[in-house]
FINUKOL-608519 format. One record per residue (C-alpha): residue in three letters; x, y, z. Coordinates in Angstrom, 2 decimals, always signed. Layout:
<sites>
keza_x_y_z
ALA_X_Y_Z
...
</sites>
This chain:
<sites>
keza_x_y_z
UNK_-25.24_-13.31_+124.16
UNK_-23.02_-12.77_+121.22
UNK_-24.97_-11.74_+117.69
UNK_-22.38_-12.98_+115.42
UNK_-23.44_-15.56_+112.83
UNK_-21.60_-18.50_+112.60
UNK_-20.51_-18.70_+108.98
UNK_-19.19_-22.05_+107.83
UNK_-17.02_-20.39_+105.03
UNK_-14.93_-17.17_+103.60
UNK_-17.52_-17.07_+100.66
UNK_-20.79_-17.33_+103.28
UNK_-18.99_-14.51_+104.90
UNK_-18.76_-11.89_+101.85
UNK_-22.17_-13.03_+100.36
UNK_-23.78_-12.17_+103.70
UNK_-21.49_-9.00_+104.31
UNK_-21.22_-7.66_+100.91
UNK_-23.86_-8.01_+99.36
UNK_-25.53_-7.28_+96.06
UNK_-27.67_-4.49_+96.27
UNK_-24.22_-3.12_+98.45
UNK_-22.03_-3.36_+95.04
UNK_-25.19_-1.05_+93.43
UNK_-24.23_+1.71_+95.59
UNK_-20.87_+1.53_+96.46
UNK_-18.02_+3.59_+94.77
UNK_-17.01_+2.37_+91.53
UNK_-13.14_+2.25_+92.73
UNK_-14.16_+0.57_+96.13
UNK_-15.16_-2.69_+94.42
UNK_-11.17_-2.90_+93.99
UNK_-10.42_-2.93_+97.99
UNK_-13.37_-4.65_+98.72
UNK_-11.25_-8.45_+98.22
UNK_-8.61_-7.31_+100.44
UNK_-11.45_-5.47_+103.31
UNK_-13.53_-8.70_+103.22
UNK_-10.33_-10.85_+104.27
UNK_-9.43_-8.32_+107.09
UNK_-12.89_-8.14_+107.93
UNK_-13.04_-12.13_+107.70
UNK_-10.05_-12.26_+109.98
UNK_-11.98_-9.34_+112.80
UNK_-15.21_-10.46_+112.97
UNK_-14.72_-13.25_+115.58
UNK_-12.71_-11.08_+117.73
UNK_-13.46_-8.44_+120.25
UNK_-13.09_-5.66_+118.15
UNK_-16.30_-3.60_+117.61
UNK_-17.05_-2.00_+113.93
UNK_-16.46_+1.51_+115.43
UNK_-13.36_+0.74_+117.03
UNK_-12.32_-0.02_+113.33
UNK_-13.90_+3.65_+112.22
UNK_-11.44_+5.40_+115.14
UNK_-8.11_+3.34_+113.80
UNK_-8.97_+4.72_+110.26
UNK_-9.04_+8.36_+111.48
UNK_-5.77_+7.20_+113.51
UNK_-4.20_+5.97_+110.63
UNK_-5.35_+8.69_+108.19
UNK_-4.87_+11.61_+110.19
UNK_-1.31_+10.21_+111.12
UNK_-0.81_+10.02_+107.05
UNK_-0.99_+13.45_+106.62
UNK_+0.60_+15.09_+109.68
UNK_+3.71_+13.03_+108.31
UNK_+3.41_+14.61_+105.27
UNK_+3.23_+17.73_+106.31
UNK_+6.18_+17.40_+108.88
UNK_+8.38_+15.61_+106.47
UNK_+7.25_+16.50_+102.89
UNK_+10.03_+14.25_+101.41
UNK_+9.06_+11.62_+98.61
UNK_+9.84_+8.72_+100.72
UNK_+7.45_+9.61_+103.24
UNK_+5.06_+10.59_+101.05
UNK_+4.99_+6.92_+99.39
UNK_+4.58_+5.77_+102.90
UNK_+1.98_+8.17_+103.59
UNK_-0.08_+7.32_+100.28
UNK_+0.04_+3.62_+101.47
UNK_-1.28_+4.69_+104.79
UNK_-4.43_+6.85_+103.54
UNK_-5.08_+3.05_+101.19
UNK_-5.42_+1.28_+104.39
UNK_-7.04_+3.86_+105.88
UNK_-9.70_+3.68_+103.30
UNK_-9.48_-0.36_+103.60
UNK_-10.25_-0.27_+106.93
UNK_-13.38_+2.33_+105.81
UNK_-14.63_-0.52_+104.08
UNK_-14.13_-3.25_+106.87
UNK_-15.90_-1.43_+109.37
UNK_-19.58_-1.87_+108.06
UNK_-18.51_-5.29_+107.10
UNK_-17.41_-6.38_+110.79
UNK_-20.77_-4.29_+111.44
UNK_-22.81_-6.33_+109.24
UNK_-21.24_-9.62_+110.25
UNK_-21.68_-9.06_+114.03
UNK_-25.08_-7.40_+113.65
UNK_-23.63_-4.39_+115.24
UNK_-24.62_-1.62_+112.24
UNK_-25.56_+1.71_+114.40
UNK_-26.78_+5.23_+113.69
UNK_-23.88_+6.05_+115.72
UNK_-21.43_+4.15_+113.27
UNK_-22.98_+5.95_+110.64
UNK_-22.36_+8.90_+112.80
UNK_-18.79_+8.04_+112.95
UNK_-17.82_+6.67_+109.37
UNK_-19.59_+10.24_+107.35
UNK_-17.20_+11.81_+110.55
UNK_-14.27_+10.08_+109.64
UNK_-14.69_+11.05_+105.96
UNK_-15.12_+14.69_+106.78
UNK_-11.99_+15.39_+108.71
UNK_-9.99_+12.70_+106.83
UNK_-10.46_+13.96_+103.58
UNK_-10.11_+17.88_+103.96
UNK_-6.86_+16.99_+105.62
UNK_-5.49_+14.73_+102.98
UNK_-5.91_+17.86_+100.40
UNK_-3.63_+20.10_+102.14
UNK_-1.45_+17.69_+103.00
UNK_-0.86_+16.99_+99.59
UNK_-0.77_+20.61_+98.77
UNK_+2.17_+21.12_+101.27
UNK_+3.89_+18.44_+99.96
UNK_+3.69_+20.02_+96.30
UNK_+3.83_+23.55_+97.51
UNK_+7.62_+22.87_+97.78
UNK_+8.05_+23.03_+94.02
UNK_+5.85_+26.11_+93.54
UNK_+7.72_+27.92_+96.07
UNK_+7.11_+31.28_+94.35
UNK_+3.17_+30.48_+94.43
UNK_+2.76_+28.49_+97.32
UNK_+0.42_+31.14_+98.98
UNK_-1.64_+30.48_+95.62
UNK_-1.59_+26.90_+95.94
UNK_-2.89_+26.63_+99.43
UNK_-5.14_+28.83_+99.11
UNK_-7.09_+26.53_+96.91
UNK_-6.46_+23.78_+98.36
UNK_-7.69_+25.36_+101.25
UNK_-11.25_+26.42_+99.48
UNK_-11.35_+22.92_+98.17
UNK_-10.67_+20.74_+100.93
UNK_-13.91_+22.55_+102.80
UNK_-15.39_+21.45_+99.43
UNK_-15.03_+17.49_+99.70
UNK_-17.80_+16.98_+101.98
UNK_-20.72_+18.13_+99.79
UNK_-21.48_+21.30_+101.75
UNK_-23.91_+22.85_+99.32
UNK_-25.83_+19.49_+99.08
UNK_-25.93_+18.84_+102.89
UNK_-27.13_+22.68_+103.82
UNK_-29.85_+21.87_+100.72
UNK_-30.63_+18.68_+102.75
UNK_-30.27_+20.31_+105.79
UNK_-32.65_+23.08_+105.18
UNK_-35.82_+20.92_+103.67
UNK_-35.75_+18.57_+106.51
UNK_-36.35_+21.81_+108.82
UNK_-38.96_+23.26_+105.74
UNK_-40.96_+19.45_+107.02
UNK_-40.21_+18.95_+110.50
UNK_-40.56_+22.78_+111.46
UNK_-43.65_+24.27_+109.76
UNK_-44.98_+25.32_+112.84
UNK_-42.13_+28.42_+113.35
UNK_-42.68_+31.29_+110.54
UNK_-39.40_+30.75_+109.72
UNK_-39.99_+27.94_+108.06
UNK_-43.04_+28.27_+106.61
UNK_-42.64_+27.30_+103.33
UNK_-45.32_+29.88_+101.84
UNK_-43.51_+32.73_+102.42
UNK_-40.51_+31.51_+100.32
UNK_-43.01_+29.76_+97.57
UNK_-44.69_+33.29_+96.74
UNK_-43.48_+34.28_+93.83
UNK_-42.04_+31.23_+93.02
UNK_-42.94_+28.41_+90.94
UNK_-41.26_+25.07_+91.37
UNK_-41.10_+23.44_+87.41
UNK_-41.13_+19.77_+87.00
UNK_-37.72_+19.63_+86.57
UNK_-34.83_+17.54_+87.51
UNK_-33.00_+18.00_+90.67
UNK_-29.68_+18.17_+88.73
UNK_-27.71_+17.36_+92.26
UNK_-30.09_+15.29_+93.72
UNK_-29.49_+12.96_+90.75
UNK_-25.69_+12.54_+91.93
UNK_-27.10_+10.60_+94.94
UNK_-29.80_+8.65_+93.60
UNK_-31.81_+7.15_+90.64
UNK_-34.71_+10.14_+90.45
UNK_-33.41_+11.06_+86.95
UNK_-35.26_+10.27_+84.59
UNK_-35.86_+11.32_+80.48
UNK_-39.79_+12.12_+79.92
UNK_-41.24_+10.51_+76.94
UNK_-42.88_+13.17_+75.72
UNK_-39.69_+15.60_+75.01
UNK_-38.94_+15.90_+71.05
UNK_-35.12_+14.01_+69.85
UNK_-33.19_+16.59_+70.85
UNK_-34.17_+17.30_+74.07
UNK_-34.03_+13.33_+75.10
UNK_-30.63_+13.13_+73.63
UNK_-29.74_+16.22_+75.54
UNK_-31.35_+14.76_+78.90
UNK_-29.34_+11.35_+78.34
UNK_-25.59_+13.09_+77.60
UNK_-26.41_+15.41_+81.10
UNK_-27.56_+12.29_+83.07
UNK_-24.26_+10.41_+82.25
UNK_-22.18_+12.91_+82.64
UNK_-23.56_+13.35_+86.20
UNK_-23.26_+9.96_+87.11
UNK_-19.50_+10.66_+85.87
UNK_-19.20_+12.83_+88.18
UNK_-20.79_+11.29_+90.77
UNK_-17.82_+8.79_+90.57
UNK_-15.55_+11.18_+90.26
UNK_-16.25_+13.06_+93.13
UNK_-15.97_+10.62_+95.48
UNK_-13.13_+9.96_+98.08
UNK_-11.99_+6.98_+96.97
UNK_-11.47_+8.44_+93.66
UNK_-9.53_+11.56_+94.70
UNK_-7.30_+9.53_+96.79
UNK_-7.19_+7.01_+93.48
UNK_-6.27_+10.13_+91.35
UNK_-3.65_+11.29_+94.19
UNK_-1.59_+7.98_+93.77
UNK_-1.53_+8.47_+89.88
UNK_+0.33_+11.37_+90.85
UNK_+2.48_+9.64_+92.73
UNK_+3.66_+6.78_+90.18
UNK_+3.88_+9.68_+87.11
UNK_+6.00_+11.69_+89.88
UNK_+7.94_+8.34_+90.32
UNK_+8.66_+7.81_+86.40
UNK_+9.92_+10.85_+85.80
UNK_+7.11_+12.88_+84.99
UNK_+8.09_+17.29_+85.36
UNK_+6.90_+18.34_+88.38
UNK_+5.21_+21.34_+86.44
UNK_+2.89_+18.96_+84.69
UNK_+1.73_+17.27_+87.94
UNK_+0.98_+20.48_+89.84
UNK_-1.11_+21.29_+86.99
UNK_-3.04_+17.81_+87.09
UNK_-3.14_+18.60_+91.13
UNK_-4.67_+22.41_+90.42
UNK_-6.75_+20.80_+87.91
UNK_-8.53_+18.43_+90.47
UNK_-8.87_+21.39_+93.33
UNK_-10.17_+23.52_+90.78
UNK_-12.74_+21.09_+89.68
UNK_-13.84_+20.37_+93.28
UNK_-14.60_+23.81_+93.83
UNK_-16.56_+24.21_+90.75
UNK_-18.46_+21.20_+91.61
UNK_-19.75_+23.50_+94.41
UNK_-19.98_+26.76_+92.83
UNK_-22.22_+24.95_+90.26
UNK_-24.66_+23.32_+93.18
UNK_-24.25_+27.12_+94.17
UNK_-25.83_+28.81_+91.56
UNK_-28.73_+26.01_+90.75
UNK_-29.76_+27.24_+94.26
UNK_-29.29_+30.62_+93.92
UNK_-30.92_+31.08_+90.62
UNK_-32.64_+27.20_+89.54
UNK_-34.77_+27.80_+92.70
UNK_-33.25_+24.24_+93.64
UNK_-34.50_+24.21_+97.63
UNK_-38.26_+24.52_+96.60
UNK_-37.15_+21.75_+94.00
UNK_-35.57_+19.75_+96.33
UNK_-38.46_+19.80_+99.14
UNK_-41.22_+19.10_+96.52
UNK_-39.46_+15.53_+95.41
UNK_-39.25_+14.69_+99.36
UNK_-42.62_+15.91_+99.92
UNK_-44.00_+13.95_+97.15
UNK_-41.97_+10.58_+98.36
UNK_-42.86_+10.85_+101.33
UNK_-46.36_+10.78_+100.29
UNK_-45.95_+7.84_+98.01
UNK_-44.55_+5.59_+100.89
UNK_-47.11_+6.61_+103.76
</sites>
């Protein structure tokens, strides 16, 4: 027996597949594809096609994208390959809304979409890379070997290990190794913000009792992380990628857009290197496990 709902309407359909508390979490940029992925989605839902069918054609279609940039790196094909990686990242977005609409939503499609993403994503860097390497012919060894260091940066790794490693500090406590006491012995876990944890969700927060200064200084550091928390986001790369392609288009020197492209490699890899160091010397793990402790105490 099928699960779909039958919805009387194109409206019914996004309200019930889209909906509010979606828009809260969602990219900024995605709200943008969302009217064109709801009509697609509108169009799928009544068909056979399965929400994770729709997650493999995006990989398809992305993957295909690149490896035609980097066989042809010519500026038509690029402009096709650009418009690819958009419906690529359309077809992102109708996947969880087919899901939603057929009542299909899986921890295997969630599996499959944060899949999607990381494969997709490092591959669209280099691509791009190659394709601009051509007019740094000189440097191109420099160039890719950025891009290189910064494509393994697009999926987060520093916050994932981080996530990965206090889920084993709670599930694990039986094994030494992850006895938590040994690690905590000399060190003392402030009450402090979890300065990447806040890039994922609303734990940030401005005491009361801190003087002006330190409030004011709180509130400029909490916006500009939830800057770049839209910044570094897929959507937005491959957003900031097509700006490069229209300035490239008008006329723009090629010198000034490989510096806008180093610029964006350069400031994915910081992103990391400054996750990096909070755990390295802000003691961010202990930080980290004592906020999920401490929820997960509050809700059981």
């Amino acid at each position: 027996m099928s699960n779909d709902k039958d919805y009387q309407n194109f409206l019914e359909f996004s309200a019930d597949v889209f909906p509010e508390e979606k828009l809260k979490i969602d990219p900024f940029l995605s709200r943008y594809y969302r009217p064109f992925s709801l009509r697609v989605s509108w169009l799928l839902y009544k068909t056979n096609i399965t929400p994770n069918f729709v997650t493999f054609l995006q990989i398809i279609v992305g993957l295909t994208a690149c490896l035609a940039i980097v066989l042809f790196p010519k500026q038509q094909v690029f402009i096709l390959g650009i418009i690819f990686l958009h419906l690529a990242y359309l077809l992102d977005c109708s996947d969880g809304e087919i899901a939603r609409a057929k009542k299909m939503s899986s921890l295997e499609g969630v599996f499959l979409d944060k899949f999607a993403h990381a494969i997709t994503m490092p591959s669209i860097f280099m691509a791009v890379s190659i394709y601009y390497s051509q007019y740094l012919f000189e440097y191109q060894f420099f160039l890719l070997t950025i891009s290189f260091f910064a494509s393994l940066c697009t999926f987060n790794p520093v916050n994932r290990l981080i996530t990965t490693i206090v889920q084993q500090l709670i599930t694990k406590k039986q094994y030494s190794q992850y006895d938590l006491n040994k690690y905590a012995k000399n060190k003392k876990v402030k009450n402090e913000n979890d300065d990447l944890q806040v890039l994922e969700d609303e734990y940030f927060f401005v005491p009361k009792d801190r003087s002006l200064k330190k409030r004011i200084k709180k509130r400029i550091k909490r916006k500009m992380l939830r800057l770049g928390k839209q910044f570094f986001r897929h959507v937005s790369y491959l957003f900031f990628i097509t700006i490069l392609l229209i300035i490239e288009l008008i006329g723009v020197p090629k010198s000034v857009i490989l510096i806008l492209w180093i610029f964006l490699l350069l400031s994915v890899i910081a992103k990391e290197m400054y996750g990096f160091q909070l755990v390295v010397f802000k003691n961010l793990i202990l930080k980290r496990y004592s906020r999920v402790e401490a929820k997960i105490k509050e809700n059981f």
